[in-house]
N, C-alpha and C positions, 0 to 999 in steps of 0.2 A: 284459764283457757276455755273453759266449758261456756263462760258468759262468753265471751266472743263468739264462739260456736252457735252460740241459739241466737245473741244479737245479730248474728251476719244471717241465719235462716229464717229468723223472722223477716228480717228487711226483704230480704228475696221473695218469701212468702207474700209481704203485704205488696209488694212490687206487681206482680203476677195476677194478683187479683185486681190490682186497680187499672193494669191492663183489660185481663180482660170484660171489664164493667164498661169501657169505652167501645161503641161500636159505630161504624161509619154509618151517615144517610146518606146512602146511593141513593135513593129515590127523590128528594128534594119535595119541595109545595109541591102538592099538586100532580106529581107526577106518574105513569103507570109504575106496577113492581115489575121486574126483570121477567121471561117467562121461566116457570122452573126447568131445570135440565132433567134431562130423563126423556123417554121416548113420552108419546104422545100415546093415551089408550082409547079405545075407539065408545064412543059413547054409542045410549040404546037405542032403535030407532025413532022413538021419538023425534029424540035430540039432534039426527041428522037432516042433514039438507042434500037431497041427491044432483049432482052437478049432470045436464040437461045432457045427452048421449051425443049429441053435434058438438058439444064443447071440448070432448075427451075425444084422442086421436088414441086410437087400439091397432093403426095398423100394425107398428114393429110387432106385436104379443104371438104369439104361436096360434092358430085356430080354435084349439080347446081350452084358450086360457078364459078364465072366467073376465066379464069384462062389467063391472059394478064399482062405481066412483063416489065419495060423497067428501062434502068438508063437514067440519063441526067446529066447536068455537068459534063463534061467527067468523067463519070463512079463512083463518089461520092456520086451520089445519087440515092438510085433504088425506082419505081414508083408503086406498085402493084394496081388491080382494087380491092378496096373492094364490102362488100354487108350491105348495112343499108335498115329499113323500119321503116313506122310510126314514132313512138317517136325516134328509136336506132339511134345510129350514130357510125360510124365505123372510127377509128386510127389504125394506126402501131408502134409497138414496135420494138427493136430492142433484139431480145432475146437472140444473138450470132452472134460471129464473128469471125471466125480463118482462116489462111492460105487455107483450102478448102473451109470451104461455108461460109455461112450468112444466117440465118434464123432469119425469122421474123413471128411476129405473129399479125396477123389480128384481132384488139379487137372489139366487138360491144357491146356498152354498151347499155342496156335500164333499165328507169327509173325504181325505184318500190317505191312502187307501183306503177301501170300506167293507165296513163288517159285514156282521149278521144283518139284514135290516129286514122291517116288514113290506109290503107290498101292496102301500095304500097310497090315495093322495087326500091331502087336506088344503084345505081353503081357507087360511088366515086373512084376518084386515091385519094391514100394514098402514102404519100413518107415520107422517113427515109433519111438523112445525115451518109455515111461513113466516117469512120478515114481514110481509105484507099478506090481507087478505087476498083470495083471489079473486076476488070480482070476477070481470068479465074475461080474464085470461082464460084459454085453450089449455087444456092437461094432456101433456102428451107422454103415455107409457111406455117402457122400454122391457125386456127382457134381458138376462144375461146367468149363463150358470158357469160358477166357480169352484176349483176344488180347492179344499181347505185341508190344510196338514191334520190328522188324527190325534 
C-alpha cells in the first residue's frame, strides 16, 4: 500500500512540475509586452513632458486647485497634480477617451465618518495609463469628493 502511495505522489508530483515548466507566448514575433498593472509612478522631471496650458481644460477644478499637467512614457501616461488633506487622499480616474480629448477626473476620497485628522493640504501627482499616446488630444480635468466608509 505504501508503493501505491508514493507511486500515485510522485505521478502527481512530476504532473505539477511539468505544468508548471509550460508557459504561454502572449507576446508572439515581434510583438510589444503587455503594459504591467499597477498604477503608473510619476517619473523625475527630466523625464517629463509638460502638456502645453491651451491643451488642458481646468475649468471644472475649483479655483485653488493646482493646475500642472504632464505625460511620460512617451505620451502614455498623463500625470495631473492632485489636492488631498488630513484623512482624504486623492486618485485619478480615467472618465473618457476619444480621438479629441481625455478627461479625467480627480477623486478625493475622505473617510466617514471621520476622525482625528491633521489640518493640512498636500499636492500628490496622480497618473492614469493610456491605450493610446495622447498626442494632440485636449486633457480635460474634473474634480469630485467622495466619502468612503471607515
Amino acid at each position: 500500500m505504501r508503493r501505491l502511495t508514493t507511486a500515485v505522489g510522485a505521478g502527481t508530483l512530476l504532473l505539477a512540475l511539468a505544468a508548471c515548466g509550460q508557459q504561454p507566448d502572449d507576446v508572439g514575433f515581434g510583438g510589444q509586452p503587455p503594459a504591467p498593472p499597477g498604477p503608473v509612478e510619476p517619473k523625475p522631471e527630466a523625464e517629463r513632458t509638460p502638456v502645453a496650458q491651451g491643451a488642458v481644460d481646468f475649468s471644472a477644478l475649483p479655483k485653488s486647485y493646482p493646475k500642472k499637467v504632464w505625460t511620460q512614457n512617451d505620451g502614455k501616461a498623463v500625470v495631473a497634480i492632485g489636492q488631498e488633506g488630513g484623512c482624504s487622499k486623492v486618485h485619478a480616474e480615467l472618465a473618457e477617451q476619444t480621438a479629441e480629448h481625455v478627461k479625467i477626473v480627480l477623486v478625493e476620497e475622505t473617510p466617514e465618518p471621520p476622525g482625528i485628522c491633521t489640518m493640512d493640504l498636500r499636492y500628490p501627482p496622480v497618473a492614469l495609463r493610456l491605450s493610446e499616446p495622447l498626442d494632440g488630444r485636449e486633457v480635460v480635468l474634473e474634480q469630485r469628493d467622495v466619502k468612503v466608509p471607515r
